[in-house]
C-alpha positions, 0 to 999 in steps of 0.5 A: 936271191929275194934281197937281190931281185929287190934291188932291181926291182926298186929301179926306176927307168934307166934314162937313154943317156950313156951316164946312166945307161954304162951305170945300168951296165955296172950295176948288173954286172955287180949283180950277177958277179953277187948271184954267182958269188951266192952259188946262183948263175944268173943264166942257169938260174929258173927266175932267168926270164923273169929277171930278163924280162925285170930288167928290160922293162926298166929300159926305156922303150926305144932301148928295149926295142934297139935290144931286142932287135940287136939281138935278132941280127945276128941271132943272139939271145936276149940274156943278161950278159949280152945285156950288160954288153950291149948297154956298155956298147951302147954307152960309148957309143953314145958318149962318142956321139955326143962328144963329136957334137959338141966340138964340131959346135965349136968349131965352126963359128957362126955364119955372119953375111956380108951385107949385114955388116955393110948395112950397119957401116955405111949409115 
C-alpha cells in the first residue's frame, strides 16, 4: 500500500481541463482496482480519509470546492469512487463544452458593416 500512496503522492495538481481531469479519473480508478487486487478495499481501508484528503489536495481548488459541494446536494460522501465518477463526470462534460465553443466559432462568420465597405468603394 506504502509503494501505492507514493504514487499519488508525487502528483503534482491536476489541471481543470477534461484531458487531465478524465486521466486523474484513470489513474485512481487503477489505483484502487491495484489495492483491491493487494486485499486492501480502498473504501474499508483505515488511511481512507487520509488517502481522500491526498487525492483532493492534488484538485485544483475550485474543483475541490465543486466536489465538495457535489457531494452535499444529494448528500453523497466524499469517497473515492464518487471521486473518480464525478471527475469522469466532470471530463465530459467539460469536453462537451469546450466542443460546443468551438464550432459555434466556426459557424458564425464575422460581423462586417455595410458602410465600412462603402466607404472604401466610393473613394
Amino acid at each position: 500500500m506504502d509503494a501505492l500512496l507514493a504514487q499519488v503522492n508525487n502528483y503534482s495538481i491536476i489541471r481543470s481541463d477534461p484531458k487531465c481531469l478524465a486521466r486523474y479519473a484513470a489513474s485512481i480508478s487503477v489505483y484502487v482496482s491495484d489495492m483491491e487486487d493487494n486485499a486492501c478495499p480502498v473504501q474499508e481501508a483505515s488511511e481512507a480519509p487520509f488517502f481522500m484528503s491526498r487525492l483532493l489536495s492534488n484538485l485544483d481548488p475550485k474543483d475541490n470546492a465543486e466536489f465538495g459541494t457535489e457531494m452535499k446536494r444529494p448528500k453523497k460522501e466524499e469517497n473515492v469512487t464518487n471521486l473518480a465518477t464525478w471527475l469522469h463526470q466532470e471530463a465530459s462534460l467539460r469536453s462537451r463544452g469546450k466542443t460546443e465553443t468551438e464550432s459555434d466559432r466556426r459557424r458564425d462568420p464575422p460581423f462586417h458593416r455595410k458602410s465600412d465597405q462603402h466607404s472604401v468603394t466610393s473613394d
